[in-house]
C-alpha positions in Angstrom: -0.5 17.0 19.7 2.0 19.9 19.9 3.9 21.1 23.1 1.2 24.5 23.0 -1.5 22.3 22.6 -0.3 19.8 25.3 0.6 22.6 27.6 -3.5 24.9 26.7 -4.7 21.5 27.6 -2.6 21.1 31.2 -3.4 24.4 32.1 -7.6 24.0 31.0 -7.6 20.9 33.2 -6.1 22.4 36.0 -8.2 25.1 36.5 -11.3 23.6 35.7 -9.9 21.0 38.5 -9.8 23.8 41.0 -12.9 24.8 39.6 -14.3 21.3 40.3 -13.3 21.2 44.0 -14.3 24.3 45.2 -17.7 24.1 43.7 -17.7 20.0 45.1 -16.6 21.2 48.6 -19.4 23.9 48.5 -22.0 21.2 47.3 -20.8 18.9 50.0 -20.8 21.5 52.9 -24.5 20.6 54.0 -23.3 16.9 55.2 -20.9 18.7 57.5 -22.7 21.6 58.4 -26.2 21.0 58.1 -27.4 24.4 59.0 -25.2 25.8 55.8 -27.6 26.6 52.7 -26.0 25.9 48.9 -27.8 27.4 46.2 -29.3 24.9 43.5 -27.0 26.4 40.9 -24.0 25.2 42.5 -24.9 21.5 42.4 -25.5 22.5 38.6 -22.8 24.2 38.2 -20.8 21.0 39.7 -22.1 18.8 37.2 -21.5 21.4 33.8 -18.2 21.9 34.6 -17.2 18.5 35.5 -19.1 18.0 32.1 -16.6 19.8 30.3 -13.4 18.1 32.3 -14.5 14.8 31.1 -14.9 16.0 27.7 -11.3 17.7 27.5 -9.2 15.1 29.1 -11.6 12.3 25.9 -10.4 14.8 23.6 -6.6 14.6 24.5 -6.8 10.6 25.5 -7.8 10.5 21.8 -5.5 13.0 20.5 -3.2 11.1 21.9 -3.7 7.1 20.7 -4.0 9.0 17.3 -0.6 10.0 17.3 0.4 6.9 18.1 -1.2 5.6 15.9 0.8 8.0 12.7 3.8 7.0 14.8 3.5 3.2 14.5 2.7 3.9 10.4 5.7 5.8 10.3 8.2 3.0 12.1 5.7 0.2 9.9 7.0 2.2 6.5 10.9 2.7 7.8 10.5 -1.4 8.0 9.5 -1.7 4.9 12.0 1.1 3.1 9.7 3.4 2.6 9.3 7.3 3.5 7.0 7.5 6.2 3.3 8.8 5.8 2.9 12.3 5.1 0.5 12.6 8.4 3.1 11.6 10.4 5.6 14.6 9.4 2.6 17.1 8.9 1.6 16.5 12.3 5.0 16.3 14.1 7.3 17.8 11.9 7.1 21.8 13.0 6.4 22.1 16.7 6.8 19.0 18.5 10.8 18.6 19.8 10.5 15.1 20.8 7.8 13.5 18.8 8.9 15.9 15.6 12.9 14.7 16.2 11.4 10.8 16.0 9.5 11.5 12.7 12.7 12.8 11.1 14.7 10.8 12.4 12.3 8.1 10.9 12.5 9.9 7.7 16.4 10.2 7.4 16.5 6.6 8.1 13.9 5.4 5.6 15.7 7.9 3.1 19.2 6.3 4.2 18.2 2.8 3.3 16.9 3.6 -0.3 19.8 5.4 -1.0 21.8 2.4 0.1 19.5 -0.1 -2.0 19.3 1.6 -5.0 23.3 2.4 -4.8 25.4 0.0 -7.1 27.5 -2.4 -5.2 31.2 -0.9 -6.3 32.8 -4.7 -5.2 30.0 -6.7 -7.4 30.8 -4.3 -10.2 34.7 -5.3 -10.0 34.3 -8.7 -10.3 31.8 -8.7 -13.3 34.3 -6.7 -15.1 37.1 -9.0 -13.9 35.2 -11.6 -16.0 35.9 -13.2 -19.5 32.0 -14.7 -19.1 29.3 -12.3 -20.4 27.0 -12.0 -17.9 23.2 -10.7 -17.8 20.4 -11.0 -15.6 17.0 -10.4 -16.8 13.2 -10.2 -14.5 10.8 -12.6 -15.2 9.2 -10.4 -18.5 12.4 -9.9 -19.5 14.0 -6.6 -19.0 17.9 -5.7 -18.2 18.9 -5.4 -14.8 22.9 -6.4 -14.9 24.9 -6.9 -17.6 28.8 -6.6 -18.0 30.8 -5.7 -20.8 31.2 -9.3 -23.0 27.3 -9.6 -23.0 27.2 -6.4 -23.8 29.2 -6.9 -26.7 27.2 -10.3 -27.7 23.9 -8.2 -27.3 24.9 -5.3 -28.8 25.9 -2.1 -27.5 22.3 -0.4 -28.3 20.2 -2.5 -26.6 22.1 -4.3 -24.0 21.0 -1.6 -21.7 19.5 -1.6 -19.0 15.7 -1.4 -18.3 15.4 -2.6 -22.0 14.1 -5.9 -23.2 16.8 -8.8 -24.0 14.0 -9.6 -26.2 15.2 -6.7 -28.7 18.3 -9.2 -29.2 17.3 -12.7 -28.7 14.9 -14.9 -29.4 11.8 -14.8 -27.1 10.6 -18.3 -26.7 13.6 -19.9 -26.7 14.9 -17.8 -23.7 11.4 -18.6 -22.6 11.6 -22.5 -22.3 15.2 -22.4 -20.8 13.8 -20.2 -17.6 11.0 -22.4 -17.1 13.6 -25.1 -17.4 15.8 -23.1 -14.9 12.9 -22.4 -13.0 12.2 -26.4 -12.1 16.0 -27.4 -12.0 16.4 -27.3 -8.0 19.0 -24.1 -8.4 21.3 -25.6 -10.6 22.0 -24.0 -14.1 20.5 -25.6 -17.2 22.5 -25.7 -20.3 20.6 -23.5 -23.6 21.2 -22.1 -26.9 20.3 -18.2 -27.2 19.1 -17.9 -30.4 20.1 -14.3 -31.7 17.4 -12.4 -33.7 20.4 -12.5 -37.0 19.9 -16.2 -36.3 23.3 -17.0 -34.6 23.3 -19.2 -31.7 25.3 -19.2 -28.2 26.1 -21.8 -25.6 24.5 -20.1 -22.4 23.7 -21.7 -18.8 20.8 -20.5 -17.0 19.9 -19.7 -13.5 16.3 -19.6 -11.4 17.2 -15.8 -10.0 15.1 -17.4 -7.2 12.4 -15.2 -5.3 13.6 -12.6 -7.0 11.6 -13.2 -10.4 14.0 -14.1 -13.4 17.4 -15.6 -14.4 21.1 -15.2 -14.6 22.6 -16.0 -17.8 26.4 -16.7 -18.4 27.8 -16.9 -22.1 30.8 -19.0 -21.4 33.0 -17.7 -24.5 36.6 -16.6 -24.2 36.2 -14.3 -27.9 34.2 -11.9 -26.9 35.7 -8.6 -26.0 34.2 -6.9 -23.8 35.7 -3.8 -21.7 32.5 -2.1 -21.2 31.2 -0.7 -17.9 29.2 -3.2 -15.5 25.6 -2.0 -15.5 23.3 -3.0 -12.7 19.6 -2.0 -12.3 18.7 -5.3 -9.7 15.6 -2.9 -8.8 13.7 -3.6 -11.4 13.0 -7.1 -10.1 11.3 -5.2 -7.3 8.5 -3.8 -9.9 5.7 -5.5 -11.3 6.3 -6.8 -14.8 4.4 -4.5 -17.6 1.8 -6.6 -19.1 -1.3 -6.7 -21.4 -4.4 -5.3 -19.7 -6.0 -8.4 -18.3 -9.1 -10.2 -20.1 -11.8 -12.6 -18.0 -9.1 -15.3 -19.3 -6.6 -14.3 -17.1 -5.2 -17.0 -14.8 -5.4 -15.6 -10.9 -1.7 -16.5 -10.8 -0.2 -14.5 -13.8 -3.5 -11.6 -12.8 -1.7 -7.8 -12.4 -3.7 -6.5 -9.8 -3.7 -3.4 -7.6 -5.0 -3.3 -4.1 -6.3 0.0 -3.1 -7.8 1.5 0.0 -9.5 5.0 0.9 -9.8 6.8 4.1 -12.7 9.5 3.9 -14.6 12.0 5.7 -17.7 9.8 6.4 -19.7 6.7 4.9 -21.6 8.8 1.9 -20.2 8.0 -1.1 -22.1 10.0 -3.1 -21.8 12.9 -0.9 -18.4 12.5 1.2 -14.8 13.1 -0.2 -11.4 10.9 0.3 -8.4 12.5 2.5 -6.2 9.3 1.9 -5.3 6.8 -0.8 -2.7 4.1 -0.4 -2.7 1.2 -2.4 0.2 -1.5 -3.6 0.8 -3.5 -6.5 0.8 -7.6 -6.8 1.3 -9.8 -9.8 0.0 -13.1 -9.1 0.6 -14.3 -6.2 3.9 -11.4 -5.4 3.3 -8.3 -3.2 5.3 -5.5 -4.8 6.3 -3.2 -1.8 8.3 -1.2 -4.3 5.4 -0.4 -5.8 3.4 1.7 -3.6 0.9 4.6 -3.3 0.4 6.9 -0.5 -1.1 10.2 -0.5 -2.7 12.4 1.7 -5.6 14.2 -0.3 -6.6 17.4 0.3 -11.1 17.1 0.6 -11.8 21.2 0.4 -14.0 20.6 3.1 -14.0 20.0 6.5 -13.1 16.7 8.1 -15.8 15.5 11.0 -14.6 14.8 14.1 -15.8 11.0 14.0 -14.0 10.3 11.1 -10.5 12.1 12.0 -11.3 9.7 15.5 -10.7 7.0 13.1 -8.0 7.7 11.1 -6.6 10.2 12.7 -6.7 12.6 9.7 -7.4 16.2 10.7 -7.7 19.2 8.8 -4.0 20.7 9.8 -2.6 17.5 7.9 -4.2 17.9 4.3 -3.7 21.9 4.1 -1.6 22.4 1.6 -2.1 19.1 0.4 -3.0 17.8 -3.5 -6.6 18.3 -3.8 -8.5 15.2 -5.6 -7.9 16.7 -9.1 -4.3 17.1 -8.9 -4.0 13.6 -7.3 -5.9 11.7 -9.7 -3.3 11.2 -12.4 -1.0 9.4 -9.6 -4.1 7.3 -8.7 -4.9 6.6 -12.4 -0.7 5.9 -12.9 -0.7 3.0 -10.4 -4.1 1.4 -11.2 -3.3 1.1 -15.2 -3.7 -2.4 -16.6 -4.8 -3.8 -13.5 -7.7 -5.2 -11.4 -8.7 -3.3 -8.5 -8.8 -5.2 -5.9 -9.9 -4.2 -2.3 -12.3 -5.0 0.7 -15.8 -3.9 0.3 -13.9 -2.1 -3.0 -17.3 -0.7 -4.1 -17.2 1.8 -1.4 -13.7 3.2 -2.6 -14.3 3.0 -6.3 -18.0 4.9 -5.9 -15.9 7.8 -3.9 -13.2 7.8 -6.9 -16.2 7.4 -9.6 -18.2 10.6 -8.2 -15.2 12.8 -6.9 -14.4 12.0 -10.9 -17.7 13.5 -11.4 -17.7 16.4 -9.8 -14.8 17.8 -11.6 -16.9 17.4 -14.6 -14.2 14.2 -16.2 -15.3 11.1 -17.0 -14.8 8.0 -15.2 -14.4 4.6 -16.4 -15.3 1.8 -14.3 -12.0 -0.7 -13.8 -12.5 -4.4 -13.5 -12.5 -4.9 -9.7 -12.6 -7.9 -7.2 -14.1 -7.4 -3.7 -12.0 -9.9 -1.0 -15.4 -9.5 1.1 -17.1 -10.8 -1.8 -14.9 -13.6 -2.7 -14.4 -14.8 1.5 -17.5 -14.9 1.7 -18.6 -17.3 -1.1 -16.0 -19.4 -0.3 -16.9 -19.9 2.8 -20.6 -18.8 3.7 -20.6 -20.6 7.0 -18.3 -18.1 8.4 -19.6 -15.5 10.8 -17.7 -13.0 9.5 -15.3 -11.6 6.2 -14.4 -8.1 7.5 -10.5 -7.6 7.5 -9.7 -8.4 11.2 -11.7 -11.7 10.8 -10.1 -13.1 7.6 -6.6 -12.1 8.8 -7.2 -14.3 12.2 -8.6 -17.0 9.6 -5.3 -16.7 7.1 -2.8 -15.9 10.0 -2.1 -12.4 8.8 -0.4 -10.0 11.4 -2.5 -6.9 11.3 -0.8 -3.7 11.5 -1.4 0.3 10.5 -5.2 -0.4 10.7 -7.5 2.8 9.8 -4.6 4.2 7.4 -5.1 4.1 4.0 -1.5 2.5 3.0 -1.7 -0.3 6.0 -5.5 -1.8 4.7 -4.0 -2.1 1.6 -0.9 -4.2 2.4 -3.2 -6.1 5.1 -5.5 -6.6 2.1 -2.6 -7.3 -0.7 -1.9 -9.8 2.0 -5.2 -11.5 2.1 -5.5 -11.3 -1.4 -2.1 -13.7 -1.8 -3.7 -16.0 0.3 -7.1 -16.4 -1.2 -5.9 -16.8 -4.7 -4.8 -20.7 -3.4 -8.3 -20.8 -2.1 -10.3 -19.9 -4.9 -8.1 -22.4 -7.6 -8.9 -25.2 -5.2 -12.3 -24.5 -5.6 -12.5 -24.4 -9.5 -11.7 -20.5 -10.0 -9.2 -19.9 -11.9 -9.6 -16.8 -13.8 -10.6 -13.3 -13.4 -13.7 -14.0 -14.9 -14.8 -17.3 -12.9 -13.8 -14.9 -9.7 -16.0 -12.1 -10.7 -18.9 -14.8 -11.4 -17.8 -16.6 -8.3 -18.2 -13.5 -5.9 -21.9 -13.1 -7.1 -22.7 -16.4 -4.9 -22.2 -13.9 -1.8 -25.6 -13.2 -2.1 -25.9 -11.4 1.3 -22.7 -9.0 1.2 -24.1 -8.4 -2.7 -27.5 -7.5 -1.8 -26.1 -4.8 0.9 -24.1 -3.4 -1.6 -26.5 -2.8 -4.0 -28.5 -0.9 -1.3 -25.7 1.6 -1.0 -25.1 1.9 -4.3 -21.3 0.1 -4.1 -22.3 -2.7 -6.3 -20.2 -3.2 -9.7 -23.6 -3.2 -11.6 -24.3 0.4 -10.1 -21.0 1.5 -11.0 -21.5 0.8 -14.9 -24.4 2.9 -15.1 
């Protein structure tokens, strides 16, 4: 709430305070003076106009808790290195002096600290070019992220680059077997040939890059000359690797999956349109915070009171905003090649499917899992699967509940931790998972009433 707003609302309470006590004292005057006659349409008036006190000071009690709630998304995505929510600077950024200065302030931080992680470290970058050892360290599919000037040289000037494959070079399954090999050595280099695609070989060590995803390999070899500049690209262990679209084979553990959530203007899906979208990418079991969505959506419509109550989404924070239309490539850009997963996902992908529709586009259903579904058949005892009760099952700490973004990490989260779950009961693929989920017979049979179920969506 703005400082005009705060101060329209001070003065409204106030007089309808004043209001409230003369008309009480009037009402009460007949205990004191008995002989004194009120009129029936003062007690009435008592009650209509305390009414509408009640109703203002509800209105600015939840005004307020739903600013603090943008607020605690905003310091949630600084934490993580990420700008804060559009909402928050929308709603705080023009009129507000102290709440506005905190959401920049957020802002120039979050902005701050990827600036600082994506700059090259100028001392790292001496010493690799201080070095007679090529070096090169490539993710876990394969791609470039540092190499100094004798691998270079060794690679090739054209594609030791980075962001390219190593695999343009060298030999893949070779490189292969000694990063597995690296990969179970304890975090101590394991001796390998590199096989070079002309067929000549190098002595190399490699090295487990440890959480994050890959290996370091050094080419021990005093001939090369190499004077070339150190390139360094270390944030491309912080995307998901680019793989095949998955099959029903797919091992949960090597499954590219995105987890997506929706906040909307009610609980139609046919009829009701999304404001929000956040979602996050995982690969297996590995959350990829670098890879995130989060967009405010303009609906072209308005936004019901009850639903802004919940995520704290008003009209003033979409105007201006992308509609669904011009939003759908982003959406359509993060969910490529991947499994949607999501809680009660139905509900989001049957908004997606007929906002799709509406523009007159076609939609094509994505292979989905539903972490409702897939608690829920795993264990049926349970009194409940929503989010809150799985993430007090799995020890999750909940946080940005209600915004689009925080569900999804909450749920990326959950989704980490069932995958565990689910191979220890037999399910190992994406296809024994979507079988699996179909035991939920309950959840199922309420989401074919709404229409949410992944049978509804083919047709």
């Amino acid at each position: 709430m703005t400082p005009r707003q705060q101060n329209r609302v001070t003065l409204a309470v106030a007089l309808l305070s004043a209001v409230v006590l003369v008309l009480a004292c009037l009402a009460l005057l007949p205990h004191f003076y008995p002989q004194a006659q009120v009129p029936a349409w003062v007690i009435g008036a008592v009650a209509v106009v305390a009414w509408l006190f009640l109703i203002i000071v509800h209105e600015a009690v939840r005004n307020h808790f739903a600013d603090l709630r943008l607020l605690r998304a905003g310091l949630e995505a600084a934490a993580f290195g990420q700008l804060p929510p559009q909402a928050l600077t929308q709603r705080f950024g023009e009129e507000s002096v102290g709440l506005g200065q905190m959401a920049r302030l957020i802002g120039q931080w979050s902005v701050e600290r990827q600036q600082q992680a994506n700059r090259p470290d100028q001392r790292l970058a001496a010493v690799l070019r201080a070095l007679h050892d090529g070096v090169v360290v490539v993710t876990e599919s394969g791609l470039i992220s540092l190499i100094n000037g004798p691998a270079k040289a060794m690679l090739g000037p054209h594609n030791a680059v980075v962001g390219r494959s190593i695999f343009a070079s060298v030999e893949r399954d070779s490189l292969l077997a000694a990063m597995q090999r690296a990969a179970r050595s304890g975090g101590k280099p394991v001796e390998a040939c590199l096989v070079m695609l002309d067929g000549s070989g190098h002595s190399v060590r490699v090295l487990d890059f440890g959480e994050h995803r890959g290996a370091v390999i050094t080419i021990p070899s005093v001939e090369l000359d190499g004077t070339g500049e150190v390139e360094l690209g270390l944030d491309l262990h912080d995307l998901p690797p680019s793989v095949p679209p998955p099959t029903d084979d797919t091992l949960l553990s090597q499954l590219p999956v995105v987890v997506l959530d929706t906040e909307t203007t009610g609980l139609d899906a046919a009829r009701d349109a999304i404001v929000s979208v956040g979602a996050v990418r995982c690969h297996g079991s590995r959350i990829y915070r670098a890879a995130m969505l989060d967009l405010l959506v303009n609906p072209g419509r308005r936004i019901p009171a009850r639903a802004t109550a919940i995520h704290g989404i008003d009209e003033s924070m979409v105007a201006g905003k992308p509609d669904l239309a011009a939003s759908l490539p982003e959406i359509a850009a993060i969910m490529d090649k991947a499994v949607v997963v999501g809680h009660q996902i139905g509900f989001d992908l049957a908004l997606l499917r007929h906002g799709t529709e509406r523009l007159g586009l076609d939609w094509t259903p994505p292979p989905r899992l539903d972490i409702l579904l897939l608690s829920a058949a795993l264990a049926p005892d349970e009194s409940g699967h929503e989010i809150d009760d799985q993430a007090a099952r799995m020890g999750v700490n909940i946080s940005g509940r209600h915004t689009a973004l925080g569900d999804a990490l909450v749920t990326a989260e959950l989704w980490v931790r069932l995958i565990p779950q689910l191979e220890r009961a037999g399910v190992l693929t994406l296809g024994q998972a979507r079988a699996f989920s179909r035991r939920a017979k309950g959840p199922l049979g309420r989401q074919k009433e709404m229409g949410w179920d992944e049978d509804s969506q083919m047709k």
